[in-house]
C-alpha angles and dihedrals in degrees: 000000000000100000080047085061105034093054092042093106087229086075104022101123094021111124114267084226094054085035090057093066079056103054092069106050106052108086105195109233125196113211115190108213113282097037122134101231098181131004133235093239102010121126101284093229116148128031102222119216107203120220099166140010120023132257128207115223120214143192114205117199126211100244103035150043120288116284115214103226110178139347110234110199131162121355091001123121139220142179100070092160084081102059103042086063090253119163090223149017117265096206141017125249117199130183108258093176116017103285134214109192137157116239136196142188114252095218098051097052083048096050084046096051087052095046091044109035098173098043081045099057094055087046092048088038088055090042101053091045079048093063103021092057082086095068141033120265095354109118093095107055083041082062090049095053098046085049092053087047098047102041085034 
């Protein structure tokens, strides 16, 4: 897995050393299509890294039917909820194609980024332009949110 982890372009330029705290912790998952990956108010347990197939992410209100927000494909991730330190997942992730992903426990990669600092901030850094890169201007205050959840 660490050649899976050194050419995903989340990690491409990160340090091997910094990259080798990493190599234990991701666990590869297969998902058939169809398949609920994560679940809106389960336990928010693992931060999925997809390498192949796509998921849909949804947001289900209390008072309506299931809103597709966004679509999460190769080298996306999903599953926030696990590393901001949340109790559950706010929204659900199922497998649309067949789907190969990394995962990781949120807790794990938290407890990693306090032990390591410096190996902490580059992971946080590539985690917040993987999500920010969705909107303008945000990667700061995404920063600002996985550091909360991490030093929490």
């Amino acid at each position: 897995m660490a050649t899976d982890l050194e050419f995903n372009p989340l990690f491409k330029g990160i340090e091997k050393e910094y990259l080798e705290f990493l190599y234990p912790l991701f666990v590869r998952v297969i998902c058939t299509k169809g398949t609920v990956v994560i679940k809106q108010g389960e336990a928010a347990d693992f931060l999925y890294l997809v390498e192949k197939g796509k998921v849909e992410i949804s947001y289900k209100p209390y008072d309506g039917e299931a809103i597709t927000i966004t679509h999460v494909g190769r080298d996306g991730l999903f599953g926030w909820s696990a590393l901001l330190g949340s109790s559950k997942y706010t929204s659900s992730g199922i497998a649309i194609e067949d789907v190969e992903a990394l995962r990781i426990r949120g807790t794990e990669l938290r407890e990693l980024c306090v032990e390591n600092p410096e190996a902490g901030k580059k992971f946080l850094d590539r985690l917040a332009s993987a999500v920010s890169a969705r909107w303008k201007d945000a990667h700061k205050q995404v920063r600002s949110i996985l550091e909360i959840g991490v030093t929490g």
